[in-house]
C-alpha positions in Angstrom: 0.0 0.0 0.0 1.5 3.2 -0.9 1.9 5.4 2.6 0.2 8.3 1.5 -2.8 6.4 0.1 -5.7 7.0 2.5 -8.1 4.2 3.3 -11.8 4.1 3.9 -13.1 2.3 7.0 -16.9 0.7 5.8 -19.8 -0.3 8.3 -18.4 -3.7 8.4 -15.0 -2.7 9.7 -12.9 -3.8 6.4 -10.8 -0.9 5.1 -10.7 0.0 1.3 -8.2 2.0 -0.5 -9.8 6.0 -1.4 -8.6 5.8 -4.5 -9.0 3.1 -7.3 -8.5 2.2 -11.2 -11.8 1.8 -12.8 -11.8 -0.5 -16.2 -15.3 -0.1 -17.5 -14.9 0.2 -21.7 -11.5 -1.5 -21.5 -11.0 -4.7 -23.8 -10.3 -7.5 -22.3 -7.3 -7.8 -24.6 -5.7 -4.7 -22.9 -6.8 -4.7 -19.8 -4.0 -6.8 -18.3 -1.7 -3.8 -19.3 -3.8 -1.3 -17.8 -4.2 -3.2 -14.6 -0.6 -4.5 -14.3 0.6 -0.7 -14.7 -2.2 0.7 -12.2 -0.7 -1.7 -9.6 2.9 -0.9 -10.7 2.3 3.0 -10.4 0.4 2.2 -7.0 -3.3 1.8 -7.3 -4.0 -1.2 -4.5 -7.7 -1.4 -5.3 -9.4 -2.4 -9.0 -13.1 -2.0 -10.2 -14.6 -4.3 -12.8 -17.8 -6.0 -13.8 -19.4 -9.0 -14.5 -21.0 -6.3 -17.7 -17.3 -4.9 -18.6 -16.3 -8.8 -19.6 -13.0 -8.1 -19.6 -12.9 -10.0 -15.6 -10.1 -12.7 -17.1 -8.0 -10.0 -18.1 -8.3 -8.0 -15.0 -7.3 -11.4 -13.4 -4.2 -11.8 -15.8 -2.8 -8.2 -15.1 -3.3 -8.9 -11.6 -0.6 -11.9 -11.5 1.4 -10.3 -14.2 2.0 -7.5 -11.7 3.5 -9.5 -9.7 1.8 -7.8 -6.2 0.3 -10.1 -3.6 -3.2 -10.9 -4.3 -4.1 -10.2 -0.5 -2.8 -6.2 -1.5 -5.1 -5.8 -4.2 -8.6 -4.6 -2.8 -10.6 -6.6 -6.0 -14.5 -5.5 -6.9 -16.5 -7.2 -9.2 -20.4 -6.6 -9.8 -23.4 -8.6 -10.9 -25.2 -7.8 -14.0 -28.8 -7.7 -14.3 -29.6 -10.6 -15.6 -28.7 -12.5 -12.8 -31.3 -11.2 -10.7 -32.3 -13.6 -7.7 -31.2 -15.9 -5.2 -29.3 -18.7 -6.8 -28.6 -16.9 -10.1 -26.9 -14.0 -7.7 -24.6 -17.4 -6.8 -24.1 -18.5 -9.6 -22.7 -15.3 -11.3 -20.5 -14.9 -8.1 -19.1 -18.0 -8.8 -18.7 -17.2 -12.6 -16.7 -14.0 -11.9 -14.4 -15.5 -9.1 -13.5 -18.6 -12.4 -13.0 -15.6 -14.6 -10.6 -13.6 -12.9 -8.9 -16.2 -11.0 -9.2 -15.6 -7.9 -11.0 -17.4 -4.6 -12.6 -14.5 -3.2 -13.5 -11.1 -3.5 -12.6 -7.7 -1.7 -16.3 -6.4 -2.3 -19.0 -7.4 -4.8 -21.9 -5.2 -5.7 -25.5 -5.2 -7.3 -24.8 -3.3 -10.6 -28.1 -1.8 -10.8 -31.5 -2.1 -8.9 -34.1 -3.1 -11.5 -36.8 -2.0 -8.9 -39.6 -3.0 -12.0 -38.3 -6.4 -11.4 -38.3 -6.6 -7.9 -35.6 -8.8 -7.3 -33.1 -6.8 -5.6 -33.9 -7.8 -2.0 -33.8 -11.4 -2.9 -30.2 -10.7 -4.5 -29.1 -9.2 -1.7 -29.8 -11.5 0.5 -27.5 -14.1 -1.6 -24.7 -11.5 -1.1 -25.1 -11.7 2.4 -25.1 -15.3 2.3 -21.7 -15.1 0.2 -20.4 -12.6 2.6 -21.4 -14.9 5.7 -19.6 -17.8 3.6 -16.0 -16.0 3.6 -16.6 -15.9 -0.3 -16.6 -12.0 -0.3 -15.3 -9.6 2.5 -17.7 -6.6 1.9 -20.9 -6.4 -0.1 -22.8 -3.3 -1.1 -24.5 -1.8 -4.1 -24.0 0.5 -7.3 -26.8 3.1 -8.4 -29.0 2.9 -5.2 -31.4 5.3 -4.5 -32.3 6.3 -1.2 -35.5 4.2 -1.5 -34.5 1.4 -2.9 -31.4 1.3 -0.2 -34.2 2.1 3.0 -35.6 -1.1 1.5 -32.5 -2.9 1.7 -32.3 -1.8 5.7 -36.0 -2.7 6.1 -36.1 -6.5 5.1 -32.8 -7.5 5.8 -31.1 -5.3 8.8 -27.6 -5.4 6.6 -26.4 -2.1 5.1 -24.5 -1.8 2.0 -20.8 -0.9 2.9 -20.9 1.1 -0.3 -23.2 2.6 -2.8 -21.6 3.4 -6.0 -23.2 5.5 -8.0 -22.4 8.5 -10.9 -20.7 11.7 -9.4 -19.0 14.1 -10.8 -18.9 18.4 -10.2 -21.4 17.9 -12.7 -23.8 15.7 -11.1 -23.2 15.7 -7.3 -26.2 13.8 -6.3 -26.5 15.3 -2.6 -29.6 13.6 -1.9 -28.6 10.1 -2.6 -24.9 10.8 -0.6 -26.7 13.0 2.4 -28.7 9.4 2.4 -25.4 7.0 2.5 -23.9 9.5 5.1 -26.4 9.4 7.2 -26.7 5.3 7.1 -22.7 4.8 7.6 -22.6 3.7 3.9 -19.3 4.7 1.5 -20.1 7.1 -1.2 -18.3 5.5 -4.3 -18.0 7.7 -7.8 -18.3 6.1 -11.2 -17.6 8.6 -13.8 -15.7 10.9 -11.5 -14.3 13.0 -14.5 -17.7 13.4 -16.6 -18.0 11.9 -20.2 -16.4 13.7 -23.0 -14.3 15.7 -21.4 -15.8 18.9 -20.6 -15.2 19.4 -17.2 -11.7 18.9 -18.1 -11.9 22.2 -19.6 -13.9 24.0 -17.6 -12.5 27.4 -16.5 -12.9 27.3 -12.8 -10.9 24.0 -12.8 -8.4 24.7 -15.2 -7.8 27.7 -13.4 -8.1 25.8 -10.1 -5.2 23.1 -11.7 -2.8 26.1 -12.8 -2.8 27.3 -9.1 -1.6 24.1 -7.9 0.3 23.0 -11.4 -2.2 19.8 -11.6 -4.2 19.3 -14.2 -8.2 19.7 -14.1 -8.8 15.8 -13.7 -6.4 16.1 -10.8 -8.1 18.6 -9.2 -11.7 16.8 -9.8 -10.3 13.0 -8.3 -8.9 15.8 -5.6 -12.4 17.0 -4.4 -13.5 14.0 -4.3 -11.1 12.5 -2.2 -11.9 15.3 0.2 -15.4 15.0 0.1 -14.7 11.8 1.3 -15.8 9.9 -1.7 -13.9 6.5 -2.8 -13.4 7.2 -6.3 -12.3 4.6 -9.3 -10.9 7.1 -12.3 -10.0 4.6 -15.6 -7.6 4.8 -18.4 -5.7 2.7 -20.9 -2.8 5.2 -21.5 0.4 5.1 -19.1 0.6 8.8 -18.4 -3.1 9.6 -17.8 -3.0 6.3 -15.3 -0.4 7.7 -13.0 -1.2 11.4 -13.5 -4.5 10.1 -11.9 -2.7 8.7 -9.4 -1.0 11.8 -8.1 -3.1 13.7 -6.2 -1.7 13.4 -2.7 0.7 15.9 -2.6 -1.9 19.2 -2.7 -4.8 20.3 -0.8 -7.6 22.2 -2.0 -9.3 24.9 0.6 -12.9 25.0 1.8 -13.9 27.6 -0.3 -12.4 26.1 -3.5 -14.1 22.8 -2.7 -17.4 24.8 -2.4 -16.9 26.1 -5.8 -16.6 22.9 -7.5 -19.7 21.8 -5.2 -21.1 25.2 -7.1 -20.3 23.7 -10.8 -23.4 21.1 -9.8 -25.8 21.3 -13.1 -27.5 18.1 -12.5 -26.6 16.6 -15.8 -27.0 13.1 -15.7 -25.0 11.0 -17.6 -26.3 7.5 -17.2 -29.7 6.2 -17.2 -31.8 6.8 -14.1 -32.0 3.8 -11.7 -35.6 3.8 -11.3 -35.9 3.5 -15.4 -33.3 1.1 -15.9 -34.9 -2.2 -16.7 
């Protein structure tokens, strides 16, 4: 673990790396290079998906790093078609096969389908994993506050995390007020926007040139101090450990507030309650 790296202590008393590399829309054919240089350049904590299927990969640049498997905080996530009890299982084991591994670090419900109803019944399989030894930490991605309350309501077992799209952008403050106020991690998928706009905007490029970072810097910054976990991705060397570097600066209250003032509620990503 690199000693400047903060950690993130969840409900369940495991301890996460704050910062992680992300691999969503990384071939599997290249994502053993992206992962094995993430690991090289520091990263101790990877993000895939069961959806990404590029898990074997992930799994190959893992080994091919050549760093301990018990230093590697590992997520995967279940897709949507596994749905339900013993498809939940199934999947799990499916993913572990994939990236060669015996457990995982944390595993989350990609999405909550709440037209399908199923989520409670898949959770309750990730608690049964989780009771196993099979997974260390279970949560969610792209909970709302309602569909989480259910979670609490039926089964008495909080999510450790709730990943869900943030960026200045899109800062979802009801959805994290929510998490905060139910001890659950705030993780940010996206962190940098789509398309790179905020990496142009003037407020952070500004913001960047005062610190000589760049505007991504500055973005994975605030969210590190807003006490989000936060999974940035690239393929590309230099973008992977500029990412990466972002512990050596501090922004003040008052330019946090301003990139808290960027918030236009754009949306990237479908809304949970419509994804089906």
């Amino acid at each position: 673990m690199t000693d400047n790296q903060p950690r993130l202590t969840f409900n369940d008393h495991a301890k996460a790396p704050q910062l992680g590399f992300g691999v969503f829309q990384i071939d599997n054919d290249i994502v053993s290079d992206a992962v094995a240089t993430a690991l090289d350049v520091g990263y101790r904590s990877i993000d895939t998906a069961a959806f990404y299927k590029n898990e074997k990969g992930v799994g190959e640049g893992m080994r091919r790093s050549g760093v301990p498997r018990s230093e590697v905080f590992l997520t995967t996530k279940l897709w949507n078609e596994d749905h339900g009890f013993d498809a939940a299982l199934k999947a799990f084991e499916a993913s572990l096969k994939k990236l060669g591994t015996d457990y995982l670090d944390l595993y989350l419900i990609h999405w909550p389908l709440p037209r399908r109803d199923r989520y409670v019944e898949t959770w309750n399989a990730l608690i049964q994993l989780q009771s196993d030894g099979r997974v260390k930490s279970i949560g969610v991605s792209n909970f709302q506050p309602d569909h989480l309350q259910r979670l609490l309501k039926e089964t008495g077992v909080a999510p450790v995390v709730n990943q869900i799209e943030l960026h200045p952008d899109f800062t979802q403050r009801e959805v994290v007020a929510f998490n905060t106020r139910h001890n659950i991690v705030t993780e940010a998928w996206s962190p940098l926007g789509q398309g790179g706009d905020l990496l142009t905007q003037e407020k952070l490029v500004d913001l960047g040139a005062r610190y000589d970072k760049s505007a991504a810097q500055v973005i994975l910054r605030w969210h590190i101090q807003r006490g989000h976990m936060v999974i940035p991705k690239s393929e590309h060397a230099e973008r992977i450990r500029e990412n990466f570097a972002i512990f050596d600066f501090n922004l003040s209250d008052d330019e946090l507030q301003a990139i808290d003032a960027l918030d236009a509620g754009n949306r990237l990503g479908p809304h949970p309650d419509e994804l089906n």
